[in-house]
Structures are given as C-alpha cells and as structure tokens.
C-alpha positions in Angstrom: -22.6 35.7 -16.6 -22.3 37.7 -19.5 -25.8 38.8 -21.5 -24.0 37.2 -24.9 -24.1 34.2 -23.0 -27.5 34.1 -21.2 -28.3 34.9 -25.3 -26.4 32.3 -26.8 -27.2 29.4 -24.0 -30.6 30.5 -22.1 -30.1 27.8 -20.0 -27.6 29.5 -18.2 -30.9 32.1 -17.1 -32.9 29.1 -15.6 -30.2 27.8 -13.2 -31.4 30.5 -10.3 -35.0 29.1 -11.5 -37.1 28.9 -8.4 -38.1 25.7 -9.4 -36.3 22.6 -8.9 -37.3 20.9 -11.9 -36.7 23.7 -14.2 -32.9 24.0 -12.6 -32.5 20.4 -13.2 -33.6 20.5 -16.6 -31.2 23.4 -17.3 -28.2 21.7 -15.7 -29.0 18.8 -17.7 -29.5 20.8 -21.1 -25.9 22.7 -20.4 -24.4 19.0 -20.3 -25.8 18.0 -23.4 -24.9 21.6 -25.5 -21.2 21.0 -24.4 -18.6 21.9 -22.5 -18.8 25.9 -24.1 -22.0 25.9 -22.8 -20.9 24.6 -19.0 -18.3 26.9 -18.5 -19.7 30.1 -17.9 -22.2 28.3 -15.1 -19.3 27.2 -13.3 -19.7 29.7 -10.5 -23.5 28.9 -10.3 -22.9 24.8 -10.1 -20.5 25.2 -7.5 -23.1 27.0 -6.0 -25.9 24.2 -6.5 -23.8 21.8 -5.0 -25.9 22.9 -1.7 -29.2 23.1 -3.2 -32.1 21.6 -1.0 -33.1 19.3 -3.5 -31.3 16.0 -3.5 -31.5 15.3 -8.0 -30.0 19.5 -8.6 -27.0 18.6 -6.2 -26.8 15.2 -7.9 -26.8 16.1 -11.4 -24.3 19.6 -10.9 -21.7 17.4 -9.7 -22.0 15.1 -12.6 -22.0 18.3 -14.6 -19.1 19.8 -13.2 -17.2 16.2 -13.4 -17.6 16.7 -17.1 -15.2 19.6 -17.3 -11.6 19.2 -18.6 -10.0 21.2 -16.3 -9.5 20.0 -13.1 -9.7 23.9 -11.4 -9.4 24.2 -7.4 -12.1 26.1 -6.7 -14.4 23.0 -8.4 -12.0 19.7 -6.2 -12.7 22.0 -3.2 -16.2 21.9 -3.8 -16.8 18.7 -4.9 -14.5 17.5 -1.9 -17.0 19.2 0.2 -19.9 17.7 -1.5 -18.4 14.1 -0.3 -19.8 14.9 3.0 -23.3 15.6 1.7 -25.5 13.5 4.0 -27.4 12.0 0.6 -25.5 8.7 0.0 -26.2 9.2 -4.1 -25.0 13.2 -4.1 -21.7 11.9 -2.6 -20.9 9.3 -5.3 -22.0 11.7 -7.6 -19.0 14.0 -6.3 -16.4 11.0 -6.3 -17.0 10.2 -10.0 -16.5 13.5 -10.9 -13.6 13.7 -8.7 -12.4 10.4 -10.5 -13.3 11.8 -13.9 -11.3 15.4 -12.9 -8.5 13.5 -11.3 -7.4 11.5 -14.7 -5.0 13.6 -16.0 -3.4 15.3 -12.3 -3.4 13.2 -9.5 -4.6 15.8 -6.3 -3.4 14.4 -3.2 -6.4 15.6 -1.5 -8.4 14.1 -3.6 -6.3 10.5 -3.3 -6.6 11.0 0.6 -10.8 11.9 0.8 -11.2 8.7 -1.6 -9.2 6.5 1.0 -11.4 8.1 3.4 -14.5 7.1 2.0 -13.7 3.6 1.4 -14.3 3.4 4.9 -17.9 4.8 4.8 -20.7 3.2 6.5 -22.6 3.0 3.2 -21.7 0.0 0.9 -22.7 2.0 -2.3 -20.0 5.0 -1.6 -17.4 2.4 -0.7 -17.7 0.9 -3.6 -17.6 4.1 -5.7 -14.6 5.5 -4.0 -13.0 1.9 -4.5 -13.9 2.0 -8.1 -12.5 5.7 -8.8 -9.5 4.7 -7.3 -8.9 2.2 -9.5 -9.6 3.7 -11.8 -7.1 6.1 -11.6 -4.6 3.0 -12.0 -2.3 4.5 -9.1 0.7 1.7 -8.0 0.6 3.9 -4.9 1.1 1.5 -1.9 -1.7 3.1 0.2 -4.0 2.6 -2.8 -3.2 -1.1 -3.3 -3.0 -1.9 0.6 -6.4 -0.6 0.6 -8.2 -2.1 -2.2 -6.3 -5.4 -0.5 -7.8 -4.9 2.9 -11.7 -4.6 1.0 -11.3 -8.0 0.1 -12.7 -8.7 2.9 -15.5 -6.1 3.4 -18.5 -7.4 4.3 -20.5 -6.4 1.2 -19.9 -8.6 -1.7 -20.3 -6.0 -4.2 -16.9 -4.0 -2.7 -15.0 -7.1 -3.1 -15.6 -7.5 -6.1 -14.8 -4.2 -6.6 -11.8 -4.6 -5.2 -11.1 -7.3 -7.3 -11.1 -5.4 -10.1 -9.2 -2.7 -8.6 -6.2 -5.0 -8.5 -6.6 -6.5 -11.7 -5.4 -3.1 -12.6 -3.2 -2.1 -10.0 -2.0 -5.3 -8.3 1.4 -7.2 -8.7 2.4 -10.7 -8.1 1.9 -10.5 -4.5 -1.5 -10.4 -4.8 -1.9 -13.3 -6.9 -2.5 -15.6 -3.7 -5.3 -13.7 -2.0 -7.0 -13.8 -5.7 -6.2 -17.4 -6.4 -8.5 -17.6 -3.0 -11.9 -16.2 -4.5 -10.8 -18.7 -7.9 -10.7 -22.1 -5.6 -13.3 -21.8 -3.4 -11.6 -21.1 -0.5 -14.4 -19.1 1.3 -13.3 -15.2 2.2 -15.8 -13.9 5.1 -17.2 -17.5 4.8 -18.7 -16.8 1.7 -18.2 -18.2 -1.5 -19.5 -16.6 -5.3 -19.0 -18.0 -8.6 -19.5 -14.4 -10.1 -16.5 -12.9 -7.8 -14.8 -16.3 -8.7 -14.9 -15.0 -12.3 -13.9 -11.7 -11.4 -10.9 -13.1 -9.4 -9.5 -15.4 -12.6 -9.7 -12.3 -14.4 -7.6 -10.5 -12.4 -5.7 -13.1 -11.6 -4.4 -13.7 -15.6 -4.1 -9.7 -16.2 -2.0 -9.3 -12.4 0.3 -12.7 -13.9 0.7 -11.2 -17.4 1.7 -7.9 -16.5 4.2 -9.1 -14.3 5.9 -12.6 -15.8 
C-alpha cells in the first residue's frame, strides 16, 4: 500500500492490527467507504482469508465479494476459502463467488458450487444451491442438480431448489413441481410453505415456456 493511501483511507493501516476486533472493524469500515477504498487492500484480504479468527475470515470474503472485478488471484482464493472448516466462512466465500460470477461465468467456479451442493452441512448446500440459481445458468448439470435436491433431506434445500427452477427450469419440470402443489408427499413429507413456493415456480416455469 501506498502512504497516499494509508493517508487517505487509514483503515487500510489497521488491517495487520493485532487485534481481531480492530481488523474487523477496519474490513468492515473499507466496505462501507467504497469500492476506492477496498482496492488497494486486496492483497491484504486475500491474505485474511486464513486469519484464526472465524468473523475476519467471514467478513473479508464478503468484502472481497463486493468487488466488480471478478480477478483470478481473488476466485482462487475465495475457491480455497470454500474448504474452510467454518460452515459460515464457506458460504461467505460462495456468495461472493455468486456475486463475482454475475457478469463471467468461471467454470471453476460453476464446478466447486456443484461440489458443495453435496456438502454434509445443510446451510452450505443451500447457499451453493441458491448462488447457482442465481446465476440463472440453462446449463444441464445446473438444472439436473437443482432437480436431484428436490429430494434432499433438509426442507430448506428443497425449497431452495424450488426456487432455483422457477428460474432455470423448463416444462419438464413442471411435473416434479406440480408434486410439492398437490400434496403428493416428496421424502414423505408434505409443507404448505414449499407448496407455495412450488405454484410459484410452477406459473413462472409455464409462462416462460407456453
């Protein structure tokens, strides 16, 4: 960092702060002053990313998710960072791999987010379900998967899901939906909130393919 910029944004100083909270604090102050101000800390964000405390890796990923260019060095990193053993650190990575990921499409990015769809925690499945939606890819690997967590054993991925193919689905789809809309239990289970979801879905899949 240059000393015009440790000047201009001193926040920038208190990212090698010895003390957790003041780093946090910092990272969070650089988010708020804007995207000027979150530049020049690249380097030192990617370098947070492995910080012992759980919040500073949490909150440089959100940070770095802000950015509007989608640079290597930061999807490597972040990519990384989806192995992090805290469950919240790693959904922290995928949304800012999602937000990154909005105008380029990385296959490695694509192919970790499949990956963790699978994960043993229901909260990251969910997120990486979600991103990938949200990326509103009509790529058959996408859409095979967000059919297959239809079925996941945690009702919150389904629904998930569910909306994943409102915006993604076609009219193949439109039987497994009309499923969660008439009761017909999935897993045995039936819920009037993911029977909402699943009308939903099922009227913006119909309409955008008459």
């Amino acid at each position: 960092m240059r000393p015009d910029e440790i000047k201009k944004f001193p926040e920038l100083k208190a990212l090698n702060d010895s003390n957790p909270e003041v780093v946090l604090k910092a990272i969070r102050n650089l988010g708020s002053t804007g995207l000027e101000a979150v530049y020049p800390a690249i380097g030192i964000l990617i370098d947070l990313l492995d910080h012992p405390h759980i919040r500073v890796r949490q909150q440089a990923a959100l940070t770095l998710g802000r950015l509007e260019q989608a640079e290597p060095r930061i999807i490597e990193a972040l990519l990384d960072t989806t192995f992090d053993r805290d469950s919240s650190v790693k959904r922290s990575a995928i949304g800012a791999l999602g937000q990154l990921s909005q105008q380029e499409r990385d296959p490695d990015v694509i192919e970790r987010l499949l990956e963790l769809t699978f994960d043993k925690d229901e909260r990251v499945r969910e997120k990486a379900a979600s991103t990938l939606a949200s990326l509103e890819m009509r790529d058959n690997l996408v859409i095979n998967r967000l059919t297959e967590l239809l079925r996941d054993r945690d009702i919150t991925v389904r629904g998930t899901a569910i909306d994943g193919l409102a915006k993604v689905g076609n009219r193949t789809h439109l039987p497994l939906l009309k499923k969660f809309i008439t009761e017909e239990p999935v897993l045995d289970i039936y819920d009037s909130d993911l029977a909402v979801k699943a009308k939903n879905a099922f009227e913006q899949v119909a309409n955008r393919n008459p």
